[in-house]
VONU-912496 format. One line per field, with one value per residue (C-alpha): residue number from 0; x, y, z. Coordinates in steps of 0.5 Angstrom, whole numbers, plus 500, padded with zeros to 3 digits. Layout:
% VONU-912496
guke	[NUM; ...]
X	[X; ...]
Y	[Y; ...]
Z	[Z; ...]
END
This chain:
% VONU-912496
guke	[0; 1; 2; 3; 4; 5; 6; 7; 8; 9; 10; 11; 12; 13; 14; 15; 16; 17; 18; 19; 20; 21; 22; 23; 24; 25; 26; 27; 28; 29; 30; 31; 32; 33; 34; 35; 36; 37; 38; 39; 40; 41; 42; 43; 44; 45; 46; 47; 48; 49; 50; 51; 52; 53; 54; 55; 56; 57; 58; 59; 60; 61; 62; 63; 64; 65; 66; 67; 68; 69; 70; 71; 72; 73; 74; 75; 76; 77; 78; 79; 80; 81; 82; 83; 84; 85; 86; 87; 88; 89; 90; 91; 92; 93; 94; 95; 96; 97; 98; 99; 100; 101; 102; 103; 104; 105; 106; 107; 108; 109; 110; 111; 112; 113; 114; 115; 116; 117; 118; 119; 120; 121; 122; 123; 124; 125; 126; 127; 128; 129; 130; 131; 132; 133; 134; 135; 136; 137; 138; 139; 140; 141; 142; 143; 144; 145; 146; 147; 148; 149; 150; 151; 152; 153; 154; 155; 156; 157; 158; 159; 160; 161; 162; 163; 164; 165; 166; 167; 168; 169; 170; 171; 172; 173; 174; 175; 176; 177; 178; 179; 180; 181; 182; 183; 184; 185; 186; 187; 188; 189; 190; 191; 192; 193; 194; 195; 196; 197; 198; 199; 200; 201; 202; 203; 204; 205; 206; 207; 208; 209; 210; 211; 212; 213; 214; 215; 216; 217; 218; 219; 220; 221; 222; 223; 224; 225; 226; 227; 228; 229; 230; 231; 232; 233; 234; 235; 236; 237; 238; 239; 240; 241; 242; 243; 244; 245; 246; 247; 248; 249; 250; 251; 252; 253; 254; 255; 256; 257; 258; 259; 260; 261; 262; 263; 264; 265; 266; 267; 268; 269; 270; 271; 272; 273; 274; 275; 276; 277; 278; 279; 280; 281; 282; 283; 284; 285; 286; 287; 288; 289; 290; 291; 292; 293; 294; 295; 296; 297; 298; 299; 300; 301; 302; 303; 304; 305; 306; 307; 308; 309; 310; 311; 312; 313; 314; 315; 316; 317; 318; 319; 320; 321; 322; 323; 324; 325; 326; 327; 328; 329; 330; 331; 332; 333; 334; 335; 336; 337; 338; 339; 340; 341; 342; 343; 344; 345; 346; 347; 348; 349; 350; 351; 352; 353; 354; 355; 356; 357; 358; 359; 360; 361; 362; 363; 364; 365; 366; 367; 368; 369; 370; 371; 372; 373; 374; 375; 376; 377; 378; 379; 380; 381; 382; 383; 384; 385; 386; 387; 388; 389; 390; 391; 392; 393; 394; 395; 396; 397; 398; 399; 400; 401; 402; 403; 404; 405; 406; 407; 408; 409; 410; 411; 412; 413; 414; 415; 416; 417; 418; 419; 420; 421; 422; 423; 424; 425; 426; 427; 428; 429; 430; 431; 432; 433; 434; 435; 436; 437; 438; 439; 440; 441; 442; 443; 444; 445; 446; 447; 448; 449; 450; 451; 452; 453; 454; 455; 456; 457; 458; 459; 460; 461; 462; 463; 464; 465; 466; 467; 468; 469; 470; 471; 472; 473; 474; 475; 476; 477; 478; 479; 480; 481; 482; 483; 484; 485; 486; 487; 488; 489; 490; 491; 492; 493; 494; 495; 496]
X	[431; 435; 432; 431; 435; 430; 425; 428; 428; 424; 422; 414; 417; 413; 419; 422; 417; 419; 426; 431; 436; 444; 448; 455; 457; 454; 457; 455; 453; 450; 445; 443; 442; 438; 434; 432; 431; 425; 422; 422; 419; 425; 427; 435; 440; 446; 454; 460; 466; 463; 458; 457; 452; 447; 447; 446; 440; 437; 437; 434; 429; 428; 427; 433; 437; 445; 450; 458; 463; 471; 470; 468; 461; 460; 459; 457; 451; 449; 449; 444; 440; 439; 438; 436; 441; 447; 449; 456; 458; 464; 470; 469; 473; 471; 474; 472; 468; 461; 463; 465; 459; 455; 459; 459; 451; 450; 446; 447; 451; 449; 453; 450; 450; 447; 441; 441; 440; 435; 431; 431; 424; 421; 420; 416; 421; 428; 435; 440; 446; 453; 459; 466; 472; 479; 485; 485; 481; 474; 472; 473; 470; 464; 464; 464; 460; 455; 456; 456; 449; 446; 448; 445; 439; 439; 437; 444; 446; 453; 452; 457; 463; 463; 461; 453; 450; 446; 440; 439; 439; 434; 429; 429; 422; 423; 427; 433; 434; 441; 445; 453; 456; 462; 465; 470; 474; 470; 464; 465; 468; 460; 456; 452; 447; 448; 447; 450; 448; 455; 461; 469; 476; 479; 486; 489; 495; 497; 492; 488; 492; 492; 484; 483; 490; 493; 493; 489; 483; 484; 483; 479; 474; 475; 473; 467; 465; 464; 459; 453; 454; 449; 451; 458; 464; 469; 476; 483; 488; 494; 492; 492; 489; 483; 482; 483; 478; 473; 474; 474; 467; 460; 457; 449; 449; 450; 455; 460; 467; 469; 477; 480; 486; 491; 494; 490; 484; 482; 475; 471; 475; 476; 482; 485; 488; 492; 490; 484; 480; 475; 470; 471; 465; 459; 458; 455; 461; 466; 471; 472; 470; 470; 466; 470; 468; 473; 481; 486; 488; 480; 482; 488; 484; 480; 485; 483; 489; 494; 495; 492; 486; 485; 484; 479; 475; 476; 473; 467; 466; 464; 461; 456; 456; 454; 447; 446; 449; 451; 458; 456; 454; 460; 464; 460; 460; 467; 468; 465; 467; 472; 476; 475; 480; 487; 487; 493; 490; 495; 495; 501; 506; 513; 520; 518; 516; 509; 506; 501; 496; 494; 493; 488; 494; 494; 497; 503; 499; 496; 502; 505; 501; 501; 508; 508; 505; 510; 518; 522; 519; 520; 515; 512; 511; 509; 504; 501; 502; 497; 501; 503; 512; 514; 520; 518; 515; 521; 525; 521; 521; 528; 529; 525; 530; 524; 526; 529; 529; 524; 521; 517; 512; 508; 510; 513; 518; 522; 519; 520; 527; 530; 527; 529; 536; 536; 534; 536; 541; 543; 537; 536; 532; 529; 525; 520; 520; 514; 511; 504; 500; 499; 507; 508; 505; 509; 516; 515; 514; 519; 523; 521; 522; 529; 529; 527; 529; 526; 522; 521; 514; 513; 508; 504; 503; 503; 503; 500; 494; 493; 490; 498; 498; 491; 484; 484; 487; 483; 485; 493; 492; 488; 493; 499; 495; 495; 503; 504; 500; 503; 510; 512; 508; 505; 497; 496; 494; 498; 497; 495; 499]
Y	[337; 331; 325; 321; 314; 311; 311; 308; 301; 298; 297; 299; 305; 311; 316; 314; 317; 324; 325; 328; 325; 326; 320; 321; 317; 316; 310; 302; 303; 309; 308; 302; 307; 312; 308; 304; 311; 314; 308; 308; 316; 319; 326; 324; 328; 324; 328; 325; 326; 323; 318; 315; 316; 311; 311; 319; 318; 313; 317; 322; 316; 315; 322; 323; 329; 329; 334; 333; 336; 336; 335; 342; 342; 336; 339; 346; 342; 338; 344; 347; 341; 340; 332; 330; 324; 322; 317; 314; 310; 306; 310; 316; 318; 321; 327; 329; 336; 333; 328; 333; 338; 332; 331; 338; 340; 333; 329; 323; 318; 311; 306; 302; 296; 300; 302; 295; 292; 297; 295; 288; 286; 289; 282; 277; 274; 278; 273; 271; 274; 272; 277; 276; 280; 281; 283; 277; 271; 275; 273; 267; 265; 269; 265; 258; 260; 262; 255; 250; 253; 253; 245; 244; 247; 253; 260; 263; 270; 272; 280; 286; 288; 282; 287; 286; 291; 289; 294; 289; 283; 285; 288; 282; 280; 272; 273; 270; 264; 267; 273; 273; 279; 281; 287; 292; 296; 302; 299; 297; 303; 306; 299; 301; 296; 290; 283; 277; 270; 268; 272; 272; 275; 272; 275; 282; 286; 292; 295; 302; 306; 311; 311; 309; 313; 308; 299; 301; 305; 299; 294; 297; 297; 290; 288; 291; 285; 281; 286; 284; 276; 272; 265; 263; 269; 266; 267; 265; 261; 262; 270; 272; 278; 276; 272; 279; 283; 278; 276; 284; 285; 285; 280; 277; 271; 265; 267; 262; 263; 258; 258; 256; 253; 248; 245; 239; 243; 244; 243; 249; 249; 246; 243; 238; 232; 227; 231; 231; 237; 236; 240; 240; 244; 244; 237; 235; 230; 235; 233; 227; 226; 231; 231; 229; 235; 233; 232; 235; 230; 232; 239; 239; 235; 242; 246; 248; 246; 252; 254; 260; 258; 251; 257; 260; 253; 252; 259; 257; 251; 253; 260; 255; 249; 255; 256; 248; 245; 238; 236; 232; 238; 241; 235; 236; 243; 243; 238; 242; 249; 254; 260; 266; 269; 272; 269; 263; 261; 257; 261; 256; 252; 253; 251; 247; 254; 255; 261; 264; 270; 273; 280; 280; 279; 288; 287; 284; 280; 277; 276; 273; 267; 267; 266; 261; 256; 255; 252; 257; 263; 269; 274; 281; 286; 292; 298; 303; 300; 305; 306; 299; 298; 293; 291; 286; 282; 283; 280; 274; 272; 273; 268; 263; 263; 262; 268; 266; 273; 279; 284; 290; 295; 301; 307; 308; 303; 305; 302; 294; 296; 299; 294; 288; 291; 291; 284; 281; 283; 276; 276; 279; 285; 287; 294; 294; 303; 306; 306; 306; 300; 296; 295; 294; 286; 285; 287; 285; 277; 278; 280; 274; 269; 271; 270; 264; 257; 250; 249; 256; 260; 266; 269; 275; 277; 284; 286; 293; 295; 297; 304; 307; 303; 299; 299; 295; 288; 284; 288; 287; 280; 279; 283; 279; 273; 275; 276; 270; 266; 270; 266; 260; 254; 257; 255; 250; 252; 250; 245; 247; 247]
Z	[299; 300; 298; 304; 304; 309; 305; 299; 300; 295; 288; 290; 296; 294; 295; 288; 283; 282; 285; 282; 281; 278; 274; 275; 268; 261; 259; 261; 267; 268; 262; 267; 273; 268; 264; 271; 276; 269; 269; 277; 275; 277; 274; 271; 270; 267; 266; 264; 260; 253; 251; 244; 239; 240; 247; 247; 243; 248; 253; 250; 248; 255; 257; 262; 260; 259; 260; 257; 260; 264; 271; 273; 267; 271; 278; 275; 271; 278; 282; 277; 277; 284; 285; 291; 290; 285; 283; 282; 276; 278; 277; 279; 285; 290; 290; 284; 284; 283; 289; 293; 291; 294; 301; 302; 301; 303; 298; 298; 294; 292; 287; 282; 286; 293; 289; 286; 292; 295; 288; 288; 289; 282; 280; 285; 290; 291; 288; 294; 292; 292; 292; 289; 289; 290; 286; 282; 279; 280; 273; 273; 279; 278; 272; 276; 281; 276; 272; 279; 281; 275; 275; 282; 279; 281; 276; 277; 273; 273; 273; 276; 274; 270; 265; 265; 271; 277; 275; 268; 272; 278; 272; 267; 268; 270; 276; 278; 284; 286; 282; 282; 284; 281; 285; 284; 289; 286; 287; 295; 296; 295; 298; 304; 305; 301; 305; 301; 303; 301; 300; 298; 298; 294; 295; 296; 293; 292; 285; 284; 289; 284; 286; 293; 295; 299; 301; 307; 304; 298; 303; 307; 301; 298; 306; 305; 302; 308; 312; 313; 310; 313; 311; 309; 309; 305; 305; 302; 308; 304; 304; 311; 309; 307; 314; 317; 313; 315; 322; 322; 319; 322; 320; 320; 327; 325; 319; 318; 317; 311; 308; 302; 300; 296; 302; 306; 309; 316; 319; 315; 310; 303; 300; 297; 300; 295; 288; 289; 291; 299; 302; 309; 311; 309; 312; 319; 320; 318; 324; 321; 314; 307; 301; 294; 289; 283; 282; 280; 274; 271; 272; 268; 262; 263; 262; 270; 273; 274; 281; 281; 278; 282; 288; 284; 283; 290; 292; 287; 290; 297; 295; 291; 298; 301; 298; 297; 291; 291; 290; 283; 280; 282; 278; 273; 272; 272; 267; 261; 264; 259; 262; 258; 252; 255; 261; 261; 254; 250; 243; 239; 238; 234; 234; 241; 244; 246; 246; 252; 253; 259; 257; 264; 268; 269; 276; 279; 283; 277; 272; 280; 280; 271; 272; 277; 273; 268; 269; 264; 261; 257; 260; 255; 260; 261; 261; 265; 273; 277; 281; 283; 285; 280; 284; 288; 283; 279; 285; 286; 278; 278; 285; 282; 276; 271; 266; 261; 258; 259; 253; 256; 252; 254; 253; 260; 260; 265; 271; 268; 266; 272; 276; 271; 272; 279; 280; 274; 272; 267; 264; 257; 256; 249; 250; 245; 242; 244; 236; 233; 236; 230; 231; 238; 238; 232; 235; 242; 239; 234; 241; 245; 238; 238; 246; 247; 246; 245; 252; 254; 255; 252; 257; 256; 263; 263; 270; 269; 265; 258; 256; 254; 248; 247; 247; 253; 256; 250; 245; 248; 247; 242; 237; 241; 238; 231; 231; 234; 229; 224; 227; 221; 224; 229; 226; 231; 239; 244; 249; 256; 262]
END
């Protein structure tokens, strides 16, 4: 039998207990989904690739079965099992074999955060949610977010993609007042019922077309976002795409369209009007009146004051105006908030050059706005770019005359340096050889020391992702830190932006 989705609403709904059901993935997320669905009296199944030591022996502990192999194991094990649902990790494509088994037998798919949601009322009264993507800046304004509604007094969690699952969060046995949501592409891709009282598109780029196949099914997914908001769909005025996705989604009565941007804002906007950052829309006089939220003068005495980040605060804001948070608390959690590692962070100083990681920057949109904050850059580039064309970027960074000098890495160097010759054909290029990891970060600082002069910033904006020559983006910068500071006077941090 199939399991009957219907049914399957609640915490307490009976239909859970004794279903069978099949976990796609044996990492994070999948022991989430699987110690969740015993404890719920589900019959579990979990197949992936591989699994730790440790997390092997829970499972066991737990009492679900685990069955490793290639992608063919995978769905030969599933068939065996015969689950009345599967779930889907994220990152698992649909057309993997097991996926297809599901869709051609007809058991249906949940994702991890579908089945979060439908489960929301194991504890007492169920969190709002408020739920973030994009291409870029997710983290971070998940983060603010979270920070601005616990000043305003609320319980807030940050949870998701962000690297802790929406099925610990909604079983912690206090509760929650409102769960952040960071999502992924993959995780919307699988989103079938979630309705967030607020939401966000925070920007749209090309990325993961490896995955989703094309920019219309990429887009697509991250629009699924916006569907069945019920408060406020938030979307960015300098990115037409996200006004598009929501105007084009179905959304609860009585949803408001909410824009942001760094220009003066319209009513139902936020903005910023004279270096300091309004809201225009969350206030019954908004026709004529704004709110002030902070200004970019304490946003730089925070280390916030990036372009690109100044977005994300504006976005954060009015996901938090949304749900009833007070502008003062908006100031007040701004003034002690901190971006997390490898992202723009200042590392050193030495011989008047200041040295920048923004390992995060793993797509050309990221390393775009990274470069956009600094006047004269050598830029470290370079990694697996998931399908990604680096040209345009290239060609934007070379109009700007920022690039004083570029060094790229990876083990496929190829795309960055065509593009670099194409575009900016008077720009120094250095191409770091495809070398045991302990030497890359050592030779491509060394590269951009020799390229640089005082005044310039060696930026780690890599524009592509990690897994070719390291463990991932934190591992990138954390090894282009230590070869920086290893530099002759490089001890101190660099002053920020």
């Amino acid at each position: 039998m199939t399991a009957d989705l219907t049914r399957l609403r609640s915490w307490y709904a009976p239909g859970w207990h004794g279903l069978r059901v099949g976990v796609l993935g044996a990492a994070v997320v999948g022991f989430a989904a699987a110690d969740t669905l015993v404890e719920l009296g589900c019959e579990v199944l979990v197949v992936g690739e591989r699994v730790t030591d440790e997390r092997a022996a829970l499972l066991d502990v737990i009492g679900a079965r685990t069955s490793l192999g290639d992608a063919e194991a995978q769905r030969d094990a599933l068939v065996a099992f015969s689950p009345d649902l599967v779930i889907a990790s994220p990152g698992f494509h649909p057309d993997v074999p097991a996926l297809i088994w599901s869709a051609e037998t007809g058991v249906p798919v949940l994702g991890d955060v579908e089945l979060a949601w439908r489960l929301r009322d194991k504890v007492g009264q169920p969190a709002e949610w408020i739920t973030i993507t994009g291409t870029n800046g997710k983290t971070t304004t998940t983060r603010l977010t979270t920070a601005m509604l616990r000043e305003g007094g609320f319980r807030a969690r940050a949870c998701g993609n962000i690297g802790s699952p929406v099925l610990d969060a909604i079983r912690e046995p206090d509760g929650w007042d409102v769960l952040v949501v960071e999502l992924s592409s993959y995780q919307l891709h699988w989103m079938r019922e979630v309705s967030p009282a607020a939401s966000v598109c925070l920007n749209i780029a090309d990325d993961h077309l490896d995955w989703h196949g094309s920019a219309e099914a990429y887009r697509a997914a991250k629009g699924e976002v916006y569907e069945r908001t019920r408060i406020a769909c938030v979307f960015n005025v300098e990115d037409p795409v996200t006004e598009r996705l929501v105007r084009d989604a179905d959304v609860v009565e009585g949803c408001r369209a909410i824009g942001f941007g760094r220009g003066v804002p319209r009513v139902s906007e936020v903005g910023i009007v004279e270096e300091v950052l309004v809201d225009r829309a969350f206030l019954d006089q908004r026709q004529t009146s704004a709110l002030e939220l902070t200004t970019l003068h304490a946003l730089d005495e925070a280390g916030l004051a990036a372009p690109h980040v100044v977005a994300d605060v504006l976005a954060a804001a009015a996901l938090a105006r949304a749900v009833g948070v007070d502008p003062k608390a908006i100031r007040d959690a701004l003034t002690g908030f901190r971006l997390d590692a490898h992202r723009i962070q200042p590392v050193a100083e030495a011989e008047g050059i200041r040295w920048i990681d923004d390992s995060k920057a793993t797509n050309p949109h990221a390393a775009a706005a990274s470069l956009g904050a600094f006047g004269s850059v050598v830029w470290v580039a370079g990694g697996l770019t998931k399908g990604v064309d680096v040209a345009p970027l290239v060609e934007a960074a070379a109009a700007s005359e920022r690039l004083r000098g570029a060094v790229v890495i990876g083990r496929d160097p190829s795309a960055f340096v065509e593009a670099l010759a194409r575009h900016a054909p008077g720009v120094p290029v250095t191409v770091v050889p495809d070398v045991d990891t302990d030497r890359v970060m050592p030779l491509a600082v060394e590269a951009a020391r020799q390229l640089a002069s005082p005044g310039d910033v060696v930026l780690l904006a890599p524009a592509a992702a990690s897994m070719d020559q390291f463990t991932d983006y934190a591992d990138r910068g954390a090894r282009f830190a230590a070869a920086v500071r290893a530099l002759p006077g490089a001890g101190g941090p660099a002053r920020t932006e």
